[in-house]
Legacy VTK file of the C-alpha trace (Angstrom):
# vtk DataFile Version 3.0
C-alpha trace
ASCII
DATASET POLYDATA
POINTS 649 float
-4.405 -25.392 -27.522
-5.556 -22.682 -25.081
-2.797 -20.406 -23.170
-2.012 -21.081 -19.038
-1.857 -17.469 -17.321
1.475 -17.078 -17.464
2.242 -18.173 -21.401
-0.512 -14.762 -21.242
1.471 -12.603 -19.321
4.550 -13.659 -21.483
3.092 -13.479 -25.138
1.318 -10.099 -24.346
4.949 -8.626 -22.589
7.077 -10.897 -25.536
9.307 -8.485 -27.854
12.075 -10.047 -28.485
12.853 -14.436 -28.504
10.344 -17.032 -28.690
8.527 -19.497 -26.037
10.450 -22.180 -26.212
11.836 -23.453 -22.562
15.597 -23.063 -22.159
16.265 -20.456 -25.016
16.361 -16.503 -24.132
13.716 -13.983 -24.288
13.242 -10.399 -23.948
9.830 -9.021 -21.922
8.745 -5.087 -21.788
8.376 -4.435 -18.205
5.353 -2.427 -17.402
6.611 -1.825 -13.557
9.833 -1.820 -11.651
10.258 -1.712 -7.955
13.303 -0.752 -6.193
14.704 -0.911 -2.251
17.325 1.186 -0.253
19.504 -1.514 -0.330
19.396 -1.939 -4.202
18.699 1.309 -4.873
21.385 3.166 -4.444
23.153 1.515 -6.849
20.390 1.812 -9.533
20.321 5.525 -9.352
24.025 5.259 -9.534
23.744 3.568 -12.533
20.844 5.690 -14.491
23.019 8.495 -13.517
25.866 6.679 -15.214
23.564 6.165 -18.500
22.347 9.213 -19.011
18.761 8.705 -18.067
16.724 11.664 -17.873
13.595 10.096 -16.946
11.857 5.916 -16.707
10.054 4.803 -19.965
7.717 2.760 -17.871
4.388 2.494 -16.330
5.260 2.829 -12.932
8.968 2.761 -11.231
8.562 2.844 -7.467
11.587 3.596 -4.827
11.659 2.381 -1.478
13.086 2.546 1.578
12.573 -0.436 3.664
15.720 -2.116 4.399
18.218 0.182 6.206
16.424 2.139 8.637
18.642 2.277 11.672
20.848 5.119 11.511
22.808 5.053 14.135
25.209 7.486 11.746
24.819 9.413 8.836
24.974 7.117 6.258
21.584 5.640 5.691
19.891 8.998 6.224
22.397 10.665 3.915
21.333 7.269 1.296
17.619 8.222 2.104
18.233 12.004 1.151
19.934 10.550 -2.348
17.288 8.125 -2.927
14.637 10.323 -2.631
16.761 13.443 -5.295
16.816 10.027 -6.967
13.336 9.665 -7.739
12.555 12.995 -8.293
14.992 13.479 -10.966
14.444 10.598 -12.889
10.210 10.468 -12.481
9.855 7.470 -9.877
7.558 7.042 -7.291
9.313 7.503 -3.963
8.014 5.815 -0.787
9.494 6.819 2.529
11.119 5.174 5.831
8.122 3.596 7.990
5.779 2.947 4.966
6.634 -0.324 5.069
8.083 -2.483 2.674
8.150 -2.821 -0.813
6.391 -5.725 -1.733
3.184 -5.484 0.440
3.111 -1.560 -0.222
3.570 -2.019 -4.036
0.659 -4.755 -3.860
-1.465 -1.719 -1.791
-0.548 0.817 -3.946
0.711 0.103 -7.720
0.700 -3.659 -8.775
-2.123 -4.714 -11.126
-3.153 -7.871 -13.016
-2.275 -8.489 -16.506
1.271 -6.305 -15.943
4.939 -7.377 -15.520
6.922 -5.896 -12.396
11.158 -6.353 -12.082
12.208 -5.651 -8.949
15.893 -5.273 -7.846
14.767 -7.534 -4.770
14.499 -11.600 -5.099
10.934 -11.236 -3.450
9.437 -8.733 -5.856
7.570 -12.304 -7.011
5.425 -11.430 -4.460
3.529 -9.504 -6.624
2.434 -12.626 -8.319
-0.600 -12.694 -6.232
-1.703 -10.039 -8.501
-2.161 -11.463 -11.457
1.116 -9.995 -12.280
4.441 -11.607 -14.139
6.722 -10.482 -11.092
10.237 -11.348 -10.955
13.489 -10.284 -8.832
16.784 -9.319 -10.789
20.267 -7.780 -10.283
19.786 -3.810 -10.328
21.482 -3.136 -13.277
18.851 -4.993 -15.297
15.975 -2.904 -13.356
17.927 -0.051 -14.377
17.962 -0.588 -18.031
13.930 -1.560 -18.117
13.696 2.033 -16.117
15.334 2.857 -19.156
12.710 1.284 -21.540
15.015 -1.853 -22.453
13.803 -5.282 -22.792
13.868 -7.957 -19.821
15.916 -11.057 -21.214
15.788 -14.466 -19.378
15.282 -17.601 -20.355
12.059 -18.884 -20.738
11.446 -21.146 -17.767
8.640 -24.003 -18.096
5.607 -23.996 -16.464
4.892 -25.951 -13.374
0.881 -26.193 -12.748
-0.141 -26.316 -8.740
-3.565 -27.674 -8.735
-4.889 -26.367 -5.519
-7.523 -28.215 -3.843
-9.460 -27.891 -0.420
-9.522 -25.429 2.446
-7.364 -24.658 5.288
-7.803 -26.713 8.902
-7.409 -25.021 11.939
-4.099 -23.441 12.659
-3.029 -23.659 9.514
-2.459 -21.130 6.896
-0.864 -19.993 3.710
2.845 -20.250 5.126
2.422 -23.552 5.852
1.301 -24.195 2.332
4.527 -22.632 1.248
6.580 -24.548 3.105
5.325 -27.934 2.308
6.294 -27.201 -1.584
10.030 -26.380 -0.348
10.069 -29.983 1.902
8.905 -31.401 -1.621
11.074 -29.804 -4.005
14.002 -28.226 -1.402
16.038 -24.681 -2.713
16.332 -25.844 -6.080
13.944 -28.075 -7.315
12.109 -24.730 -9.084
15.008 -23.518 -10.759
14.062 -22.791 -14.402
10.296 -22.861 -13.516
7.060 -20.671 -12.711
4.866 -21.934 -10.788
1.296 -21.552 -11.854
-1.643 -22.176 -8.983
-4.871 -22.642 -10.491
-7.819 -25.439 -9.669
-11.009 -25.482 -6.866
-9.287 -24.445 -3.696
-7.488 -21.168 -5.067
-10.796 -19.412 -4.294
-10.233 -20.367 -0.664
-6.925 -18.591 -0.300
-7.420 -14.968 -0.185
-4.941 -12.075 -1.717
-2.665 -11.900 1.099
-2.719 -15.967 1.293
-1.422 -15.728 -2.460
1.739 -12.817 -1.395
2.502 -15.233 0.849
3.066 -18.307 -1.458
4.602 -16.330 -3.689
6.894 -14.447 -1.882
8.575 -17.852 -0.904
8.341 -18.619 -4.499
11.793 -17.569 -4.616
12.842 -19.859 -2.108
11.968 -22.112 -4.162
14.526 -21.216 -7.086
11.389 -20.230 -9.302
11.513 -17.643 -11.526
8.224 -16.551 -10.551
5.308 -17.418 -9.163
2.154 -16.466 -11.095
-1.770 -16.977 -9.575
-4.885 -15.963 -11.485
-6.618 -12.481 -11.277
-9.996 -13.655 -9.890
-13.004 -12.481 -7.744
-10.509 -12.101 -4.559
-8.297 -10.147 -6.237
-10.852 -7.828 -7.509
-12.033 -7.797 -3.868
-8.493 -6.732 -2.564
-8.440 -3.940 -4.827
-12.028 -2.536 -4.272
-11.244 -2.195 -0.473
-7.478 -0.470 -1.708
-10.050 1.655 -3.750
-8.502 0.996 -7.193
-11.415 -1.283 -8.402
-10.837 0.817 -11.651
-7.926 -0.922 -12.652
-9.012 -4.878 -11.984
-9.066 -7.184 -14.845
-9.570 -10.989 -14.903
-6.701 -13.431 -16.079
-7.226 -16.731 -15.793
-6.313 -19.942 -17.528
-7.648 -21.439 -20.511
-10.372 -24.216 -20.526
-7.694 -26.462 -22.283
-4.754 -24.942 -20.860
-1.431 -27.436 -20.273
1.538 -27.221 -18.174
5.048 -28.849 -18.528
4.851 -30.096 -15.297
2.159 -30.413 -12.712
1.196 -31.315 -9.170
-1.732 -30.931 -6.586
-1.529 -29.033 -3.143
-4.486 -30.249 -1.411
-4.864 -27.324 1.330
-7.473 -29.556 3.599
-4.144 -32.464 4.326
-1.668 -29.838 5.475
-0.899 -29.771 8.709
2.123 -26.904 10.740
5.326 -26.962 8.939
8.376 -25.554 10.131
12.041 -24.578 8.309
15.271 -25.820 10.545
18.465 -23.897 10.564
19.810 -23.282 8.061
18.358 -24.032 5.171
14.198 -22.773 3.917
14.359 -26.167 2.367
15.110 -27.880 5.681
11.309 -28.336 6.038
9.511 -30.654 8.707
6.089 -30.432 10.591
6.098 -28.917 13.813
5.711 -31.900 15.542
8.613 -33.152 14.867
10.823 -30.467 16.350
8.456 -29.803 19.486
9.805 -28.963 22.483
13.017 -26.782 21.357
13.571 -24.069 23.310
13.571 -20.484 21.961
15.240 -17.081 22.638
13.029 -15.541 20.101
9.846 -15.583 18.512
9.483 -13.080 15.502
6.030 -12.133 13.404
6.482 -10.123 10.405
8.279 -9.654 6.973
7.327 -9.638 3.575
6.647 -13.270 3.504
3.639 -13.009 6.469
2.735 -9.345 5.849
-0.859 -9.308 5.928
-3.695 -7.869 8.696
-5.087 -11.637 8.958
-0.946 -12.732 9.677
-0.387 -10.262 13.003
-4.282 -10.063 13.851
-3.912 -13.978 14.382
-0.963 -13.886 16.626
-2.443 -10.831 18.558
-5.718 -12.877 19.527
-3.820 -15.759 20.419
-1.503 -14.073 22.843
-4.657 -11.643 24.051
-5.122 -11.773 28.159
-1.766 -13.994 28.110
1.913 -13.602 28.740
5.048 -14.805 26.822
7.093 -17.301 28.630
9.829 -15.257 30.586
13.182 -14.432 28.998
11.978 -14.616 25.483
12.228 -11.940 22.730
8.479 -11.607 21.240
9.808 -8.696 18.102
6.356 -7.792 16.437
7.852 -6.529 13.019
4.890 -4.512 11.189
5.129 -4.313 7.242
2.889 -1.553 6.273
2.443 2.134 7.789
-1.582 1.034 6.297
-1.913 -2.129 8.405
-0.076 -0.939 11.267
-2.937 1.809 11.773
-5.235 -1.002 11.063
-3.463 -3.123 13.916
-3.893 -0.065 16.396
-7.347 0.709 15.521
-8.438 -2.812 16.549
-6.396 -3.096 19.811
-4.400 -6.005 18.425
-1.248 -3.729 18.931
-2.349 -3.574 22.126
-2.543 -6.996 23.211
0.612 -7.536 21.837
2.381 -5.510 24.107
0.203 -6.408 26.991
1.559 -9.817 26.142
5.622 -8.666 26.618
6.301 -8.253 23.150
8.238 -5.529 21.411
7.131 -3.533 18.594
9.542 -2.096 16.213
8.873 0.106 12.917
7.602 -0.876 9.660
10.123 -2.199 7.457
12.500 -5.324 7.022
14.574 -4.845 9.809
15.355 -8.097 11.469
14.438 -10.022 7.785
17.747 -8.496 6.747
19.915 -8.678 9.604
18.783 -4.675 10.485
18.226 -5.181 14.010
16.316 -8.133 16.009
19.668 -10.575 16.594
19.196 -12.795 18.265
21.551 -14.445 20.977
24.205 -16.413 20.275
23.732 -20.120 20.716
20.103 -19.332 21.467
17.362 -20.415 18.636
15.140 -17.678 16.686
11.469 -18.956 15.523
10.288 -16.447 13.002
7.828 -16.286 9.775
10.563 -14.529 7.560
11.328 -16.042 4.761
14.944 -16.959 4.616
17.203 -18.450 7.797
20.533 -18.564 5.599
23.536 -18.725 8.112
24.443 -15.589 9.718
21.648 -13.408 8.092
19.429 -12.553 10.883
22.733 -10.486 11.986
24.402 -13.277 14.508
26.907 -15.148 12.458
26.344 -18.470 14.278
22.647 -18.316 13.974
19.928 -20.791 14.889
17.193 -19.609 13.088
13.681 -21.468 11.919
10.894 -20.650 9.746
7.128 -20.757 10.670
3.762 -19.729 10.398
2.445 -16.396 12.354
-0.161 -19.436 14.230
3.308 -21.314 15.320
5.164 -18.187 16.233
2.714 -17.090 18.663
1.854 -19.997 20.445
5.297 -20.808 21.029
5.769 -17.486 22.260
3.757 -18.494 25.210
5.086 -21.776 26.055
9.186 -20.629 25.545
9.831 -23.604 22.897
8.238 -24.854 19.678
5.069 -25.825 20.290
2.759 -27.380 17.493
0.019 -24.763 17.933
-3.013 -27.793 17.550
-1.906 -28.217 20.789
-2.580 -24.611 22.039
-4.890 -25.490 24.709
-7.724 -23.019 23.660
-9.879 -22.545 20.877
-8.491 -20.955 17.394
-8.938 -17.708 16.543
-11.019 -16.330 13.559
-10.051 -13.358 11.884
-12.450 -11.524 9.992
-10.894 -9.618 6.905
-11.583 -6.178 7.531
-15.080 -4.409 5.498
-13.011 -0.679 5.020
-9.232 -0.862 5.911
-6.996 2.100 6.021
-6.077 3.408 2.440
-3.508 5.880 2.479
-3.193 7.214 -1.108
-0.496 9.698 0.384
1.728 6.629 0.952
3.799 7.078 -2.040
5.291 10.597 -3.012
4.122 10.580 -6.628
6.709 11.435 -9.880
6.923 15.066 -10.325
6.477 16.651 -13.865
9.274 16.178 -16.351
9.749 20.298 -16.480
10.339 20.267 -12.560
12.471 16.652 -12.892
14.873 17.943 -15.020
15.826 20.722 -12.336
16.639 18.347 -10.137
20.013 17.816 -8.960
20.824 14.391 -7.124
22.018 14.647 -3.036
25.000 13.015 -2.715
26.409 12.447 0.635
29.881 11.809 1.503
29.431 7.448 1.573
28.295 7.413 -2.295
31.220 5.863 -4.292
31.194 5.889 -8.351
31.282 2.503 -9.602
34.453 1.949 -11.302
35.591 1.174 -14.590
35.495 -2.397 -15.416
38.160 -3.620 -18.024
37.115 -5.636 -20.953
37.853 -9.651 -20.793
41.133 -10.669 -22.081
42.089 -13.680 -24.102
44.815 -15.431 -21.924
44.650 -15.775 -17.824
46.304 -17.608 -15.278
43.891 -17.616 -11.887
44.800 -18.783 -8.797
41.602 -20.399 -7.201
41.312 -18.096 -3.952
38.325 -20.201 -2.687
36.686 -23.414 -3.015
33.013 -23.933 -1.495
30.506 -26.748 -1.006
26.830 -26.457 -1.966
23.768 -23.926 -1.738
26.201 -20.979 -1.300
23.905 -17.816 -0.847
24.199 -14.660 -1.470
24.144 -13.612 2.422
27.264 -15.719 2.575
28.937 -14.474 -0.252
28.332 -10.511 0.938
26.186 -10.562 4.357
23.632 -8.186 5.041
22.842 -6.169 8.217
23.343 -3.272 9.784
27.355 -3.498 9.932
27.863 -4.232 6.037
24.417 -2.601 4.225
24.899 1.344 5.258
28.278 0.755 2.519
25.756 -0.255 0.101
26.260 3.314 -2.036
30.140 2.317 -1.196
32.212 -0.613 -3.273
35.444 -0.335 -1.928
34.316 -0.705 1.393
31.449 -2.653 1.132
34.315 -5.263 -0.190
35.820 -5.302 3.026
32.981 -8.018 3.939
33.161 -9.718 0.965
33.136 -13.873 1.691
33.211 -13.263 5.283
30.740 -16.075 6.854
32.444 -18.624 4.205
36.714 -17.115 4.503
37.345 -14.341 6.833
41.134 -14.171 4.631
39.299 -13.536 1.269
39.415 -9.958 1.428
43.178 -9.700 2.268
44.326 -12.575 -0.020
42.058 -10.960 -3.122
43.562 -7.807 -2.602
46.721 -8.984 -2.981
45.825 -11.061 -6.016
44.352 -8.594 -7.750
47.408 -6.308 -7.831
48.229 -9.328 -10.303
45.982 -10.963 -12.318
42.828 -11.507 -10.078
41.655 -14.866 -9.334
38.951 -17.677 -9.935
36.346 -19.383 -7.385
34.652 -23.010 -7.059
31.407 -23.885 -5.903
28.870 -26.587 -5.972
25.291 -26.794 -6.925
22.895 -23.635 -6.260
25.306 -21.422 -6.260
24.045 -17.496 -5.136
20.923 -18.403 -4.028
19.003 -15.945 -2.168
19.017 -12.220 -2.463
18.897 -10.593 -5.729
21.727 -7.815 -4.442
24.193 -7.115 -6.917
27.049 -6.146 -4.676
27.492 -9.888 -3.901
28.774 -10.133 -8.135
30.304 -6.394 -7.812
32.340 -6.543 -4.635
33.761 -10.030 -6.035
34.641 -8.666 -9.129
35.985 -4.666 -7.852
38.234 -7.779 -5.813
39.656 -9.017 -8.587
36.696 -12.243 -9.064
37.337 -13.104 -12.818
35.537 -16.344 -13.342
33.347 -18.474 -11.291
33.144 -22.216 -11.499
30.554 -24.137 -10.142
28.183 -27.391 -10.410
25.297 -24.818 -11.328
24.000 -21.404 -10.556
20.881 -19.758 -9.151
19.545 -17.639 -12.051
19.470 -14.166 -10.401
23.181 -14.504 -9.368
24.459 -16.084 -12.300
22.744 -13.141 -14.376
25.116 -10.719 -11.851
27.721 -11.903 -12.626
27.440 -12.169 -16.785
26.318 -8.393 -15.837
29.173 -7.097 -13.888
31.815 -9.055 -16.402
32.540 -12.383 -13.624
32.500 -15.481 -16.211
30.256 -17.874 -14.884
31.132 -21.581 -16.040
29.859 -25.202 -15.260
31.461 -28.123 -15.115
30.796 -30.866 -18.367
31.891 -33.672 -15.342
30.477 -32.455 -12.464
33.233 -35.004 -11.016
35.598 -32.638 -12.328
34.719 -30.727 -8.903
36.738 -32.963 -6.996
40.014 -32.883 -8.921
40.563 -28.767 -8.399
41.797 -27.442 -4.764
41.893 -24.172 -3.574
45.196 -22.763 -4.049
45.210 -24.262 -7.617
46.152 -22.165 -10.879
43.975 -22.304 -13.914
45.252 -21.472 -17.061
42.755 -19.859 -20.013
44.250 -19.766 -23.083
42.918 -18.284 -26.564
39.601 -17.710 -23.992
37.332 -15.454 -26.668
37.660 -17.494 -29.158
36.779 -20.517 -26.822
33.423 -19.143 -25.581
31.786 -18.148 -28.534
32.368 -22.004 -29.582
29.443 -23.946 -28.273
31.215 -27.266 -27.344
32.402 -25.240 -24.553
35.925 -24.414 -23.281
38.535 -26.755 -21.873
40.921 -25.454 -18.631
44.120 -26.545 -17.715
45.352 -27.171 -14.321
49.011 -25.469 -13.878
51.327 -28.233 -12.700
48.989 -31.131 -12.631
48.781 -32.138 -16.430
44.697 -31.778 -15.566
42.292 -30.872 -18.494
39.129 -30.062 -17.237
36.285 -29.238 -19.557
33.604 -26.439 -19.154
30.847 -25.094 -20.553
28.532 -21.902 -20.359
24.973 -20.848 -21.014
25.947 -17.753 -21.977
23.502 -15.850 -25.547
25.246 -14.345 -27.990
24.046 -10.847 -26.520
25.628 -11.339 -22.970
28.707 -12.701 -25.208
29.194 -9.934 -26.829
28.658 -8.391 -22.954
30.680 -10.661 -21.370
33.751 -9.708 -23.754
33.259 -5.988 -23.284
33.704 -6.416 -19.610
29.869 -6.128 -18.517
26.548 -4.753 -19.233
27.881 -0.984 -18.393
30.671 -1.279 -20.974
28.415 -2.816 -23.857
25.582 -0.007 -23.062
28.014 2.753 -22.913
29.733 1.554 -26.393
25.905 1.254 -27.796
25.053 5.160 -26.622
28.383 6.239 -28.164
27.903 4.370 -31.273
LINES 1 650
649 0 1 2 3 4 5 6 7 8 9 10 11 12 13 14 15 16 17 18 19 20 21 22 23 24 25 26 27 28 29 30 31 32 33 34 35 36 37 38 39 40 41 42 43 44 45 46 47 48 49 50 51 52 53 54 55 56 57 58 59 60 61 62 63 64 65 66 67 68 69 70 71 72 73 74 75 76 77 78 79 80 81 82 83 84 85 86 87 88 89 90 91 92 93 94 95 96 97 98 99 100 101 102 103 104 105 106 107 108 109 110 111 112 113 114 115 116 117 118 119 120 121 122 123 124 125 126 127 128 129 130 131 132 133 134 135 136 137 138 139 140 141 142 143 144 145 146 147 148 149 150 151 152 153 154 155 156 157 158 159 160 161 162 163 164 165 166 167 168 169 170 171 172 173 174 175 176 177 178 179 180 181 182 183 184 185 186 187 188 189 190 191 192 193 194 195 196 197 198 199 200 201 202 203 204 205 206 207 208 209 210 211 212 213 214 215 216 217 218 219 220 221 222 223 224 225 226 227 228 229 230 231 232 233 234 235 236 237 238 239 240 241 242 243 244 245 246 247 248 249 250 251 252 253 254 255 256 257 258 259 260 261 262 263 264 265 266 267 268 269 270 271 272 273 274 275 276 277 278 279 280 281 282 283 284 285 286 287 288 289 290 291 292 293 294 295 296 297 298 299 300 301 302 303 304 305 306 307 308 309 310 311 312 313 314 315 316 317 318 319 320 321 322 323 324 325 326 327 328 329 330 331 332 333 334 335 336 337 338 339 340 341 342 343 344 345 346 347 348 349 350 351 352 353 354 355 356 357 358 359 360 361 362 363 364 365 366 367 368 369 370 371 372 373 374 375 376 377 378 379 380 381 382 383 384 385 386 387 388 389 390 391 392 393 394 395 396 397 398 399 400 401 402 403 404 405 406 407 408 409 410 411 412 413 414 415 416 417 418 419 420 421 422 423 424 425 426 427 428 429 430 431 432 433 434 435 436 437 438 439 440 441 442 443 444 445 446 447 448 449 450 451 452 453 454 455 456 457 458 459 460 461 462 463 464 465 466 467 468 469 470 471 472 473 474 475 476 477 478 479 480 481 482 483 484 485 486 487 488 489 490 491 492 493 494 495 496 497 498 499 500 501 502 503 504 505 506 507 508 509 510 511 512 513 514 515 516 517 518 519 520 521 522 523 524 525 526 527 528 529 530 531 532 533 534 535 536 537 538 539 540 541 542 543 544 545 546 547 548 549 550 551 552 553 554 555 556 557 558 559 560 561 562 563 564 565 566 567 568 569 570 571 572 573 574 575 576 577 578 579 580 581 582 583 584 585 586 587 588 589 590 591 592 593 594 595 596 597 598 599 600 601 602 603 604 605 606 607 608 609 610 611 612 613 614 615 616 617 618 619 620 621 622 623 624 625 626 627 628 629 630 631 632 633 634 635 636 637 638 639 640 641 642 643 644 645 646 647 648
């Protein structure tokens, strides 16, 4: 039986496990990528370790998330980042490159390769030809150290891809008919594997697109071939050199398999507040808007802001509307300029604001309050565009635009004028410059890391012990995110190098008390959580496990877990349990004690753990899907701990 690409990129990567679905593995990890946001805390942590300098192919540092700095801090993060990377042999890239994901793709990713990223839409990268995946930061920091990758090996879900686009329709909309099919969590445990006819017909920026939305998806990656178009992509970045092809066997298989027939697809469209809240355009016409928004690493191509440009060229926005034009690359925004799209997007009324993430992230862009946002970024969780009671949907760069001119959501079929071709450009900007490169080991080790006066150690985190009694402090409903459980933005993300006050937001969106009532629990014994199904979905950033547990967070109990939060938490030393009876939900309140008795012992038995219910004569049973290496973790009190007793032994 032949190999799929992905069982490829996994056997050639595998070191440590085997490729059975469900059980663990450990992958080498040719590439990492890291963002300001992440960072910061990486560095932190490879300073903790002892790292003199990454064991991998390529580590790459960016800085694309926190560019206001309407203080200190950020800049003073920049300077630290940047030391950073110099001392420990990383490429740096600086503010107004662009972000990470497109400028990796430009500049470092190549087929056949695995990339971890401390950023959920480092699967971007699978457009590459590349095993991409997000994780927490600590794990990016130990494969910058040279250590295995472990996950558990997901199953592979095969998207035969059929057809051609229509008219005013491209790859977002693609993207977003898989999430009204399979919602947040129907790819949890899965990559997603797009072969057949019609992936010729979707071009290398068509396939960053899918992918980066991959993650919506719960996936744990999203993998395409290496083909003819991707060869193409990298001849015009000039790095034809290091092409290969990848592609499926002949008699290749897949546990699970659908088709995408490009040709039927018609303008899809995300409603607040969910990406999986998915419905054509049509059926939402006629909404009024505040805001239209193009940009972000989920529509970060030339073809995605070239489109909206001609469509708003010799035309004017409807009046009192936001039109933010959100560039992604320093490369494409030259590219932009030199063919006077820029230009007739500001002739248009729009605004035009600096390469990066920026309004993605909640970093600028708000919108009003009680006012709806239209925008191609990938994620409209509640308050993350930076207004906590947000409206915000998700669409195509096509829909954006023409909506734009009419004031509400228009189904752009019905523009009124003929639709736009964009040609792919014959010799686009390549700016080899746009990465600082690693400096020598001899000048690295001179290096002394800039620490301004926001950068916090990360404290010590005490080992498990064997008996608790935790209040539950909060008890939440479904598809909790990671946004909601520690927002971003530009109020909460400059504290990123800062635990105890980054904190201070913990929980804010879901329980503006949780900060003040965990404070005062943990000068006792700390305290427990509940949550439904999907629990941490979203963003890969660590501080929403850390702050939780520098608060006291002990264990989490939920219905289930998305897999790069859940891996956070076994990381940082938060127990994350399910329940046997997900019925069982309904019988705990917040406010309730739980009582964990002879608790070491009970986790390492694989019938699971049974909690008792102070006062209520409740048993509730509960079970884990915790290896015997993040046992061994878990006990020690997190991954620091069990590396630090590992160096010293």
């Amino acid at each position: 039986m032949g190999y799929n690409v992905t069982q490829k990129l996994i056997k050639g990567h595998l070191v440590k496990g085997e490729m059975t679905p469900g059980s663990e593995i450990g992958l080498k990890i040719d590439q990492t990528l890291t963002q300001d946001a992440t960072g910061t805390m990486v560095m932190l942590e490879l300073e903790a370790m002892g790292i003199d300098r990454a064991k991998t192919e390529a580590s790459a540092q960016y800085v694309d998330h926190n560019m206001i700095q309407e203080d200190s801090k950020n800049p003073d993060d920049h300077l630290f980042l940047e030391s950073a990377a110099r001392k420990f042999g990383l490429y740096f890239s600086r503010p107004g490159n662009g972000v990470s994901h497109p400028v990796h793709m430009q500049r470092l990713a190549k087929p056949g390769g695995t990339l971890l990223g401390s950023d959920s839409h480092t699967c971007a990268n699978g457009c590459m030809g590349m095993l991409a995946m997000g994780a927490g930061g600590i794990d990016v920091a130990m494969a910058i150290a040279g250590e295995p990758f472990f996950v558990k090996m997901p199953k592979i879900w095969g998207v035969y891809v059929t057809g051609e686009f229509p008219e005013w329709v491209s790859a977002k909309d693609a993207i977003l008919e898989m999430l009204r099919r399979h919602g947040v969590k129907g790819g949890v445990n899965h990559i997603f594997e797009y072969y057949g006819p019609g992936v010729k017909n979707l071009s290398a920026m068509d396939r960053h697109v899918i992918a980066n939305m991959g993650a919506e998806l719960g996936a744990t990656a999203t993998v395409f071939p290496s083909d003819k178009e991707t060869k193409k992509y990298m001849k015009l970045q000039e790095r034809e050199d290091e092409w290969t092809e990848l592609k499926a066997d002949k008699d290749a298989t897949y546990d699970r398999e659908e088709e995408l027939n490009l040709s039927e697809l018609q303008p899809m469209i995300a409603k607040p507040s969910s990406p999986g809240n998915v419905v054509p355009v049509s059926e939402v016409e006629g909404e009024p808007i505040y805001q239209s928004y193009i940009g972000s690493s989920a529509n970060p191509g030339y073809r995605d802001f070239a489109v909206g440009a001609e469509i708003v060229k010799g035309r004017k926005i409807a009046h009192g509307l936001s039109f933010d034009i959100n560039p992604t690359s320093r490369q494409i925004l030259i590219d932009l300029s030199k063919k006077g799209h820029i230009a007739s997007y500001l002739q248009a009324g729009a605004r035009l604001h600096q390469a990066g993430c920026n309004g993605c992230i909640g970093m600028g862009q708000a919108p009003a309050s009680g006012r709806n946002s239209l925008r191609t970024t990938p994620r409209n969780f509640p308050g993350r565009s930076g207004t906590k009671e947000d409206s915000v949907f998700l669409c195509s760069p096509e829909t954006a635009a023409v909506s734009a001119l009419y004031g509400k959501i228009t189904d752009p079929r019905k523009a009124g004028f003929k639709y736009p071709k964009i040609k792919e450009l014959d010799e686009p900007t390549v700016d080899t410059q746009l990465l600082d490169s690693p400096i020598p080991p001899e000048e690295s080790a001179k290096e002394e890391l800039v620490k301004g006066p926001n950068i916090a150690s990360i404290p010590n985190m005490e080992h498990m012990p064997n008996e608790m009694e935790l209040p539950i402090l909060l008890k939440m409903g479904d598809d909790i995110s990671t946004d909601e459980i520690l927002a971003g933005g530009a109020r909460v993300l400059p504290y990123r190098s800062n635990l105890p006050e980054i904190s201070k937001f913990t929980f804010e969106i879901v329980d503006d008390t949780y900060y003040d009532r965990a404070m005062k629990e943990n000068t006792k014994s700390g305290h427990a959580i509940v949550g439904g199904t999907n629990y941490g979905q979203g963003s890969s950033r660590e501080h929403a496990a850390l702050a939780p547990r520098y608060l006291g967070m002990k264990v989490a109990i939920v219905k289930d877990f998305a897999r790069i939060h859940w891996q956070n938490l076994v990381n940082f030393g938060i127990l994350p349990l399910t329940f046997v009876n997900e019925s069982d939900y309904d019988k705990l309140e917040q406010g309730d004690v739980l009582v964990f008795k002879d608790l070491l012992k009970g986790i390492q038995q694989k019938q699971g753990i049974e909690v008792e219910v102070k006062g209520k004569g409740i048993k509730i049973p509960l079970e884990h899907a915790l290896s015997t290496r993040q046992l061994e973790m878990m006990e020690k009190g997190g991954l620091i701990n069990w590396l630090k007793d590992r160096l010293n032994a």
